[in-house]
C-alpha positions in Angstrom: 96.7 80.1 101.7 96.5 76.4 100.8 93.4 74.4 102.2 95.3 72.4 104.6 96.5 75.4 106.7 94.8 75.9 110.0 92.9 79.1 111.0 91.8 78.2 114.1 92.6 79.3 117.4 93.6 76.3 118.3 96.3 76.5 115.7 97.8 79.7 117.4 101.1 79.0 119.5 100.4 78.2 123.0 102.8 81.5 124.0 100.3 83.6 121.7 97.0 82.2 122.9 98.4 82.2 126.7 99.4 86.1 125.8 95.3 86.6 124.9 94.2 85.3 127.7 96.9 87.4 130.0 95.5 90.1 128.2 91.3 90.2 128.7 90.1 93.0 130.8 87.7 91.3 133.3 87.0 88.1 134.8 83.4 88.0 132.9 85.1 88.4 129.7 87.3 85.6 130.8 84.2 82.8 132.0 82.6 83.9 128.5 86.0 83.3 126.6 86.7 79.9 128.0 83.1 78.9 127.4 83.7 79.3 123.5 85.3 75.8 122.8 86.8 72.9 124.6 90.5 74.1 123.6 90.2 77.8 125.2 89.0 75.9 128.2 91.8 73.4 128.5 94.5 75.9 127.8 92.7 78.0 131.0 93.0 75.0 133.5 96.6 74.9 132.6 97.7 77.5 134.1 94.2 78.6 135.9 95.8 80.2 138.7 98.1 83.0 136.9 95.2 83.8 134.6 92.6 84.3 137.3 95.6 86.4 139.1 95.9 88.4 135.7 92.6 89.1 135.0 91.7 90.1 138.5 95.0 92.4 138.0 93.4 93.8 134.8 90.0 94.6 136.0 90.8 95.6 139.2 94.1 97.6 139.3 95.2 99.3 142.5 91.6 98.0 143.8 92.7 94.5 143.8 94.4 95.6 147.2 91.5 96.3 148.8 89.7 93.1 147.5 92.2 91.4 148.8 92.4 92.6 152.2 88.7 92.1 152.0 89.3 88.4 151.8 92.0 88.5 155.0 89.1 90.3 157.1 85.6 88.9 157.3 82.8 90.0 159.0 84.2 90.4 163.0 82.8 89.7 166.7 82.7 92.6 169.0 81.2 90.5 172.0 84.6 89.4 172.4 86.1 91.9 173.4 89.4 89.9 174.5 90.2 89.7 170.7 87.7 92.2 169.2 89.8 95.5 169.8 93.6 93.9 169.0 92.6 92.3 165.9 91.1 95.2 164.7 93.8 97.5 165.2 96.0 94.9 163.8 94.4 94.7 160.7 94.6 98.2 160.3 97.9 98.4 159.9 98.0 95.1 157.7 95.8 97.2 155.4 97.2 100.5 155.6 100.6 98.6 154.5 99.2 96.5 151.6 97.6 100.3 150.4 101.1 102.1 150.7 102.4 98.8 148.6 105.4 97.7 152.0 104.2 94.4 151.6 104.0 94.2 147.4 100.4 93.8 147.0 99.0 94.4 143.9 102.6 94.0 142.5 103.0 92.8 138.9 105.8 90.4 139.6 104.2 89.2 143.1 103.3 85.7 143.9 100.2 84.4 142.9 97.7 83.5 145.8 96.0 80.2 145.9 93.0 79.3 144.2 91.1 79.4 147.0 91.9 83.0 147.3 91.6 83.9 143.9 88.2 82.0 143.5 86.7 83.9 146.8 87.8 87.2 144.8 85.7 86.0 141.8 83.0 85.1 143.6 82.9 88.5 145.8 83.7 91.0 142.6 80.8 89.3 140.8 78.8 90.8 143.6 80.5 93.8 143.5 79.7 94.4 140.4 76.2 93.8 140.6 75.7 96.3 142.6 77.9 98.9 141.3 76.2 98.4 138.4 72.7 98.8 139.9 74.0 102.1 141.6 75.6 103.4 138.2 71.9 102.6 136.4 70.0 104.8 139.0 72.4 107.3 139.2 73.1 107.8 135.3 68.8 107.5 135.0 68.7 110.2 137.8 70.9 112.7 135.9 69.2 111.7 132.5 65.9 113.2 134.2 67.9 115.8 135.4 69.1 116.9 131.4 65.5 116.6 130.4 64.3 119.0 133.0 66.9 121.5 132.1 66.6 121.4 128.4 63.9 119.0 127.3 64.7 115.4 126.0 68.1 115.1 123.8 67.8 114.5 120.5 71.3 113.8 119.7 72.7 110.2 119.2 75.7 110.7 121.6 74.8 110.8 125.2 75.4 114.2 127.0 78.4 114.3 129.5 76.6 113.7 132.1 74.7 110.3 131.2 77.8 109.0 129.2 79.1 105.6 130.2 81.7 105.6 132.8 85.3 105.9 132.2 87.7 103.3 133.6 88.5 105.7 136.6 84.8 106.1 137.4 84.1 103.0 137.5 87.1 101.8 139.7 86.2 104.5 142.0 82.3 103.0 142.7 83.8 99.6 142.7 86.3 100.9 145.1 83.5 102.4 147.8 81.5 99.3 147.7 85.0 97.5 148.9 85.4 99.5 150.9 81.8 99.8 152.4 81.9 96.6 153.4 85.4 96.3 154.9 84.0 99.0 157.5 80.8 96.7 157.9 83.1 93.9 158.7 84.8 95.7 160.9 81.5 97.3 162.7 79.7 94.2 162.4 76.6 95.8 163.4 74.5 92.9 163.3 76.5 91.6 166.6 76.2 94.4 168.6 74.7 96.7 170.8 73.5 100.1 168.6 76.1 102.3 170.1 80.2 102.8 170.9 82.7 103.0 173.5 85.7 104.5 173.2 87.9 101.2 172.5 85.4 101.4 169.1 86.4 105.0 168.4 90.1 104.0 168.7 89.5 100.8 166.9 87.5 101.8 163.8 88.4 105.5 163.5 91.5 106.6 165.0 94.3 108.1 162.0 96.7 108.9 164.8 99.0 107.6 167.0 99.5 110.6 169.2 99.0 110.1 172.7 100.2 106.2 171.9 96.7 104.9 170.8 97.2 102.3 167.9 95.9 103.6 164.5 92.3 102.4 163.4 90.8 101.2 160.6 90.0 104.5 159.3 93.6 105.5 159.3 93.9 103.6 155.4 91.7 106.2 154.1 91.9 109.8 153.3 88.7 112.5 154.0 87.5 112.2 150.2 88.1 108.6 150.1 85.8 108.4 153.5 83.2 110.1 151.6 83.2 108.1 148.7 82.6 105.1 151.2 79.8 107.3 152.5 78.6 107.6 149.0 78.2 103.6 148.8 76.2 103.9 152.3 73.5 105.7 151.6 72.8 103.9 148.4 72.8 100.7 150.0 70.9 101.9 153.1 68.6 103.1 150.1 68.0 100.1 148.8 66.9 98.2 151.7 64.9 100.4 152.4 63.6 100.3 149.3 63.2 96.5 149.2 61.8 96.5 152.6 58.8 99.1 151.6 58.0 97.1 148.4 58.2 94.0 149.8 56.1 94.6 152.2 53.5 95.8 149.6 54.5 92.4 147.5 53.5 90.3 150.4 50.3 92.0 151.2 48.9 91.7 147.8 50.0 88.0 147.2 49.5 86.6 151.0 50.8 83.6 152.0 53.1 83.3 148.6 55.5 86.0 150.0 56.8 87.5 152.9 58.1 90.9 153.9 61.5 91.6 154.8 62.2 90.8 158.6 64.4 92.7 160.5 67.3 90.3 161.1 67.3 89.9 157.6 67.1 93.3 157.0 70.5 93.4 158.9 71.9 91.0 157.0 70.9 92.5 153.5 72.4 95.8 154.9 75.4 94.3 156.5 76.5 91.9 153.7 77.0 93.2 149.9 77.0 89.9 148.7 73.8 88.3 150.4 71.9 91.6 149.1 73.3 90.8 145.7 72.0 87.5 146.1 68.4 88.5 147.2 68.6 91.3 144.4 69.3 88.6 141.9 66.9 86.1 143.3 63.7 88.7 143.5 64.7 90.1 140.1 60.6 91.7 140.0 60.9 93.6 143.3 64.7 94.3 142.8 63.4 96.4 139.5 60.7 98.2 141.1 62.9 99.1 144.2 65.7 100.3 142.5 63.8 102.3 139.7 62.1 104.1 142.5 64.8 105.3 143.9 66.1 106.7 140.5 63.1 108.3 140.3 64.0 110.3 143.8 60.3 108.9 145.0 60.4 108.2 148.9 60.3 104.3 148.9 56.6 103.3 150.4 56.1 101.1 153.3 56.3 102.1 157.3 58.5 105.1 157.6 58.6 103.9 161.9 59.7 100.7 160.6 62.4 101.7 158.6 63.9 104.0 161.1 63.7 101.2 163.5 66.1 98.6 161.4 68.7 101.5 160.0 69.2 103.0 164.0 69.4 99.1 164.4 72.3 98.4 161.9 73.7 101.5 161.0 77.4 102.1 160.5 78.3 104.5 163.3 81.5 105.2 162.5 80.0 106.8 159.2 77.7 109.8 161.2 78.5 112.6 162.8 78.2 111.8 166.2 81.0 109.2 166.1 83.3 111.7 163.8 82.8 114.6 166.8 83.5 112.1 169.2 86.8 110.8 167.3 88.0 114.0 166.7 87.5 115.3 170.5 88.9 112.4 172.0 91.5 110.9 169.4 92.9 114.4 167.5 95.2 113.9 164.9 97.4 116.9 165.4 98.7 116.5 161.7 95.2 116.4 159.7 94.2 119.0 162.3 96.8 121.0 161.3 96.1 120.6 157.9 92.3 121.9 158.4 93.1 124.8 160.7 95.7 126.2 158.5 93.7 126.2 155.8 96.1 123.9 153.4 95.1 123.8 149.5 94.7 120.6 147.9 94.4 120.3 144.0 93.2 118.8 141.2 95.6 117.0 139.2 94.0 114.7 137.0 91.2 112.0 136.9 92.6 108.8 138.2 91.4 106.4 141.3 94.4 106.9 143.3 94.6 110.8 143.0 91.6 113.5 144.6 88.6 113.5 142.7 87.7 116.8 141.2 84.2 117.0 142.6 86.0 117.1 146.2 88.3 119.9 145.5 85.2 121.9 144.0 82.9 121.4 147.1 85.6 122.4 149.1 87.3 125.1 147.0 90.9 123.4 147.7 90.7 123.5 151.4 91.9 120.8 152.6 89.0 119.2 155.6 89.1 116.2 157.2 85.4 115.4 157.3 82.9 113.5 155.0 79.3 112.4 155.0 76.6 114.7 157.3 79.7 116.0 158.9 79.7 118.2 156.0 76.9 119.8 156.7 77.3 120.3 160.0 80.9 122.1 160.3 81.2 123.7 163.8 83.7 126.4 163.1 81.2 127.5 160.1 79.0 129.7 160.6 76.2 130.4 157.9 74.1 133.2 159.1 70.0 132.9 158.3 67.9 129.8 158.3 67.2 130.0 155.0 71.2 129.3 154.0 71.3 126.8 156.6 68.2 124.4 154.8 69.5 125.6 151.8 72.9 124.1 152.5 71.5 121.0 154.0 69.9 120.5 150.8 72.7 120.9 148.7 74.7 118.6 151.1 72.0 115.7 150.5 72.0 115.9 147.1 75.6 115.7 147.0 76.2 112.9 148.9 73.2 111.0 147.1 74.4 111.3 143.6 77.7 110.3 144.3 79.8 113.2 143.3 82.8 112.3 144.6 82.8 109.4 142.5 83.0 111.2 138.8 85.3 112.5 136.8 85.3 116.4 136.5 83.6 116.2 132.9 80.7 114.6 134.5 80.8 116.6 137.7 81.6 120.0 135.5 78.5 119.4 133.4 76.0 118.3 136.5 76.6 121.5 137.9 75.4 123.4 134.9 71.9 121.3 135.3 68.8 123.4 136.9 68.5 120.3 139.5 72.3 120.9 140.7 72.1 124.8 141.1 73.2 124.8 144.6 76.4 122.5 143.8 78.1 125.7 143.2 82.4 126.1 144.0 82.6 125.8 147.8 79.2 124.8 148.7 81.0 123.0 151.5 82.1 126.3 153.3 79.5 128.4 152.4 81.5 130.3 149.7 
């Protein structure tokens, strides 16, 4: 090599350099890339547009649908009513076609979306991931405990299954639910409205049929496990407000005038809005710590437990308990998934990937097939469970299920949890009392 030729990356043929920036796995990788040197950052605004669209397509895969859709369906207005209903049921359907691909979202050759767009779904995935990764720390430091109370703290230098770092799949999965979460809280919009449902909401949000010539809902997108992995992303999130509302409360009392406690319309719009409680979380980056390392710590947050009951029956997702799930399913049957459950249909485990069922739902169910999720698991009507003890015991198990997520792993991780003291009950078929 003679002294005059260039090494640089600025040397490289535009092709070739445009080809490493197609290629970077995540929009953060991309904002620290292009911040390198004034070339990489010229050759970006070039062509800024497919990059971002690239990138977004690498991070995100399939999920890019649903952050898309995201961006076509903001927060709603059930007081009117007029439009309310129609638009949500219309949506529905947008979304439960961009999912089954009709429209070519998520597409390789598909055309790229405006910048507006594409900036929006920066700006909202950077929140995203916040917070998944906030839920991934006080889950991975829950299980850590968990290992150390089983067999005493690992010496090894490789992690044990359960604590490893998150595949790809894993992680796509939690991104996923928190999506997801807060497509159902756009649609709910329960800042806006009355803490109850009428039947137009039951069609509207929850519906998965159209027998009986009722327009499919929102909920008609998702299967049963992918329901409950949106229900994992709930209770986190309903965690952490609480969480910040208890400890805030503390922080204000000990430093007076110089802070405030968490009010309850704000409280509604941390729960309500991923990306304002991102925000706050960032902003209060002392109380944030405390709050969330309390909860990996399984400590009851502290503050007024009356007060915090107050703001969740407040803002609550409905569509996500029980109560609304009997009422759907008593007034809007879906004679197929009915069928399904009553004929006791076997699902499987093929393999770990974000479009296919997740191993620790086929477990907790033993292959049945059941269209319920959440606290509807734990309270089955057809099951019958025998003496108290089972019943609290179940409950129990139920909780601890839905808390840590495991709907979300991979079946290493779930396979190895279940052989931890603190997971005894998370045996094969918890769900139906096998």
């Amino acid at each position: 090599m003679t002294h005059n030729t260039l090494c640089h990356v600025g040397a490289l043929p535009p092709e070739l350099f445009d080809k490493i920036l197609f290629e970077l796995e995540s929009i953060r990788d991309l904002a620290n890339f292009i911040a390198t040197s004034r070339f990489v950052y010229r050759r970006f605004e070039a062509q800024r547009r497919a990059v971002l669209f690239r990138v977004l397509q690498n991070e995100l895969g399939p999920v890019l649908t649903d952050a898309r859709f995201l961006f076509l369906f903001p927060y709603s207005d059930p007081a009117d009513e007029v439009h309310y209903y129609d638009w949500v049921h219309t949506m529905a359907a947008v979304y439960c076609d961009m999912l089954r691909g009709d429209k070519g979202y998520g597409v390789r050759g598909e055309a790229v979306p405006s910048l507006g767009e594409l900036l929006d779904l920066c700006r909202t995935l950077h929140k995203i991931n916040f917070l998944s990764d906030a839920y991934v720390a006080a889950q991975l430091r829950f299980f850590q405990d968990a290992v150390e109370r089983t067999s005493g703290p690992c010496a090894d230098l490789a992690p044990p299954p359960a604590t490893a770092p998150l595949s790809r799949t894993e992680r796509l999965r939690v991104v996923r639910a928190f999506y997801r979460r807060q497509i159902v809280s756009n649609a709910w919009a329960s800042t806006i409205r009355p803490a109850h449902w009428t039947s137009e909401d039951t069609a509207a949000i929850s519906n998965t049929s159209d027998h009986g010539g009722v327009r499919r809902g929102l909920f008609a997108a998702f299967e049963p496990w992918e329901m409950q992995q949106i229900d994992h992303a709930e209770l986190f999130i309903t965690q952490v407000c609480v969480a910040l509302l208890g400890h805030a409360g503390l922080h204000a009392a000990d430093h007076g005038n110089t802070a405030q406690p968490i009010q309850k319309a704000e409280f509604g719009d941390l729960y309500s809005h991923v990306d304002r409680l991102a925000r706050y979380l960032q902003t209060n980056t002392s109380l944030a710590s405390t709050a969330l390392h309390g909860m990996s710590s399984g400590k009851s947050p502290p503050g007024n437990k009356d007060l915090s009951r107050e703001y969740i029956y407040q803002y609550q997702l409905l569509p996500l308990v029980y109560a609304f799930q009997l009422d759907r399913s008593q007034t809007l049957p879906d004679p197929d998934r009915d069928k399904r459950e009553r004929d006791e249909e076997e699902i499987g485990f093929v393999e770990d990937h974000v479009q296919l069922i997740p191993f620790g739902w086929v477990d907790a169910l033993n292959r049945r097939y059941l269209d319920r999720f959440g606290d509807t698991l734990d309270e089955i009507p057809w099951l019958r469970l025998g003496s108290t003890e089972k019943k609290i015991a179940r409950q129990n198990t139920a909780n601890l299920w839905r808390y840590t997520g495991f709907a979300l792993w991979d079946r290493a991780r779930v396979e190895e949890l279940k052989n931890l003291d603190r997971f005894s009950g998370v045996r094969t078929g918890w769900v139906l009392g096998c």
